[in-house]
C-alpha positions in Angstrom: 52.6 93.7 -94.5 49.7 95.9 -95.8 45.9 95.9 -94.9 43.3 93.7 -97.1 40.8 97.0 -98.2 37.3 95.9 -98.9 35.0 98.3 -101.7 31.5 97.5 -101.6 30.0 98.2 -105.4 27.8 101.7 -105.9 24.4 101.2 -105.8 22.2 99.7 -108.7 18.6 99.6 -108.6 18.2 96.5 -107.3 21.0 97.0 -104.1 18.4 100.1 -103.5 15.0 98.1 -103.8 16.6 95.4 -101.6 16.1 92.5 -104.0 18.8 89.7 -104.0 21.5 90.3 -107.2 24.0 88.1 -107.9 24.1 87.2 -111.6 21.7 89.6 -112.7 24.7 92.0 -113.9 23.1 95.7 -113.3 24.8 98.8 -114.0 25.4 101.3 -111.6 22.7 103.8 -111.0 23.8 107.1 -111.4 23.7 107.7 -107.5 26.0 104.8 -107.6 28.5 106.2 -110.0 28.9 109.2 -107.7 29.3 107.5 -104.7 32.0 105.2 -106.7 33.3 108.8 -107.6 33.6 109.8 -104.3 36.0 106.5 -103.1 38.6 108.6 -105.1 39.8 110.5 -101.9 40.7 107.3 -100.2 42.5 106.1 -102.8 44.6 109.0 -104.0 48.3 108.4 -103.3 47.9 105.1 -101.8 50.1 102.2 -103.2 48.5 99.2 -103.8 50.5 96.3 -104.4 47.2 94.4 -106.1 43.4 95.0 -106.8 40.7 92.4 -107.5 37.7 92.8 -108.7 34.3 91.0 -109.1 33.8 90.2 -112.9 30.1 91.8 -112.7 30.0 95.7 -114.3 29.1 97.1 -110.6 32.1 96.1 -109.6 34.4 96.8 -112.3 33.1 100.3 -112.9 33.3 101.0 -109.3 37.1 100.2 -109.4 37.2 102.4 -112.3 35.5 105.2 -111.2 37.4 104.9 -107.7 41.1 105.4 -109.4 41.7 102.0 -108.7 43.8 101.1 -111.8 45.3 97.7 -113.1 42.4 95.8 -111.6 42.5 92.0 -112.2 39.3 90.2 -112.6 39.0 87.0 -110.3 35.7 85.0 -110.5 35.8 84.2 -107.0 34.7 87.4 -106.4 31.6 86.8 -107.4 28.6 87.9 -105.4 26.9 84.7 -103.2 24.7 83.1 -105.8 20.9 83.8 -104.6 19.5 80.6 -107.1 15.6 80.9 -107.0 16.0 83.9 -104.5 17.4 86.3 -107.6 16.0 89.6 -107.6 13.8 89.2 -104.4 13.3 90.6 -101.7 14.1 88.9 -98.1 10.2 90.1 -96.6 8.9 88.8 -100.2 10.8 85.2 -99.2 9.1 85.4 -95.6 6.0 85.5 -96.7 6.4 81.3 -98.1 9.4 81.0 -95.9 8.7 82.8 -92.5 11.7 81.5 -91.0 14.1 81.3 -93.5 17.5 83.1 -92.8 20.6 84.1 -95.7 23.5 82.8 -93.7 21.9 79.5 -92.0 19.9 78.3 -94.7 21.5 79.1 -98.1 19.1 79.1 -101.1 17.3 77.0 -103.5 18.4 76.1 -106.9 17.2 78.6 -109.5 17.1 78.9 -113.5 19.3 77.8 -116.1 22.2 76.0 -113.9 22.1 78.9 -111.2 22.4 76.4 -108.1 22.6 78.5 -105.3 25.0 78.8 -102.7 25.0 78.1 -99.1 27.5 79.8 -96.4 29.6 77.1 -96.2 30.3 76.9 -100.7 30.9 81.0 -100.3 33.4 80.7 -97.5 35.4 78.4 -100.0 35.3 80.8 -102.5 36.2 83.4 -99.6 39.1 81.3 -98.3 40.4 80.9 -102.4 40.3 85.1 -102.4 42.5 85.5 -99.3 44.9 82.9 -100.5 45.4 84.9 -103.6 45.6 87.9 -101.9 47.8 86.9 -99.4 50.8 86.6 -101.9 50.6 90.4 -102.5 50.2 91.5 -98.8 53.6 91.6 -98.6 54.6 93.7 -100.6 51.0 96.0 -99.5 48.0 97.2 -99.6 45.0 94.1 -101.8 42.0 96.2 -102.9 38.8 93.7 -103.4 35.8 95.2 -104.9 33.1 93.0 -104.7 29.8 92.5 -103.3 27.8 92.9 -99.3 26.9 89.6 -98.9 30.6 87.9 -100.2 32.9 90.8 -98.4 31.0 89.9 -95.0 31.9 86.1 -96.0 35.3 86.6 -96.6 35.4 89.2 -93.5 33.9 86.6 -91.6 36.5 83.9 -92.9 40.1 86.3 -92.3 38.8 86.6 -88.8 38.7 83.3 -88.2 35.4 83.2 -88.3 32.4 80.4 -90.0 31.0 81.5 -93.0 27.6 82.4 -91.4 28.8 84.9 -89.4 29.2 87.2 -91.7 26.1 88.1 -90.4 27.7 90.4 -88.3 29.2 92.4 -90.7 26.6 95.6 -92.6 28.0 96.7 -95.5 26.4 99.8 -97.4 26.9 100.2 -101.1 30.2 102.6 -102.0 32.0 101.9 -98.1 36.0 101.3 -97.8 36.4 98.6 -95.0 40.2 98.0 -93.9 41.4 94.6 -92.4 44.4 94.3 -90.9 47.1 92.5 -88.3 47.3 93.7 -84.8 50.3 91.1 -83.4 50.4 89.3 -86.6 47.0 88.5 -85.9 43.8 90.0 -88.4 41.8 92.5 -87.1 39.0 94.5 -88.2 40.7 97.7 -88.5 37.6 99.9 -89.9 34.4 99.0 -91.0 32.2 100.7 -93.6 33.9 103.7 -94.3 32.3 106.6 -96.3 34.1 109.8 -97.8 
């Protein structure tokens, strides 16, 4: 059985600035691209019997400039859709919203069909990831390479977890985070791993 290894996307501008990005597709910055670059390490020899990736270009060239070949594409690995909360920042939110909090609350609807999510809609897409991946932990290692706020979702969700805590879960931009079993059970085996 092999280990479910998460890769948090290089930075972009907005990931630095602290402003909410979901379908707002940024490149990496070129920071980002060398922190991508230097993932290669941890991936060199290893076997991996699938990787998935987010469909947005931070994601996809951080598998690519990681060594992580073959990569499929699934949707579901789509960062948590921030609605009207796209490209702001959380203290910019606070100053209408004082109280208002990511993993309890959700988001509003935003622009052009962008509904927003709440914890609870981005655990179901979570739970849909670990079933897919779950057919190739047999035969070992799933790479995902996705986004903070959905990889502390689905981190939150293979623990057993509710959506909402994935709370408990930081996640810096270009980090390796390993779950695995311990007595068949999952386990947070390392969390937020640098070169």
């Amino acid at each position: 059985m092999g280990d479910l290894l998460l890769v948090r996307h290089g930075e972009t501008e907005w990931s630095r600035s602290g402003q909410h990005t979901s379908w707002t597709d940024l490149p990496l910055t070129p920071h980002g691209e060398e922190q991508a670059k230097s993932l290669v390490p941890l991936f060199a020899g290893r076997s991996c019997a699938l990787v998935l990736t987010s469909p947005l270009q931070r994601a996809i060239r951080t598998a690519e400039l990681a060594g992580l070949t073959g990569a499929v594409v699934d949707p579901d690995l789509h960062e948590w859709n921030y609605g009207a909360y796209e490209g702001i920042k959380t203290v910019d939110i606070h100053r209408t919203r004082p109280d208002w909090y990511l993993w309890n609350d959700g988001v509003p609807p935003g622009p052009d069909g962008h509904t927003g999510e709440s914890p609870v809609e981005v655990g179901d897409r979570a739970d849909r990831v670990l079933a897919h991946a779950a057919k190739a932990l047999d035969e070992g290692d799933v790479v995902l390479v996705a986004h903070s706020h959905f990889l502390r979702v689905l981190t939150a969700r293979r623990l057993g977890l509710p959506a909402s805590d994935g709370r408990l879960f930081r996640l810096d931009t270009a980090t390796v985070s390993r779950l695995s079993l311990e007595h068949g059970r999952p386990v947070l085996a390392e969390w937020n791993a640098k070169p």
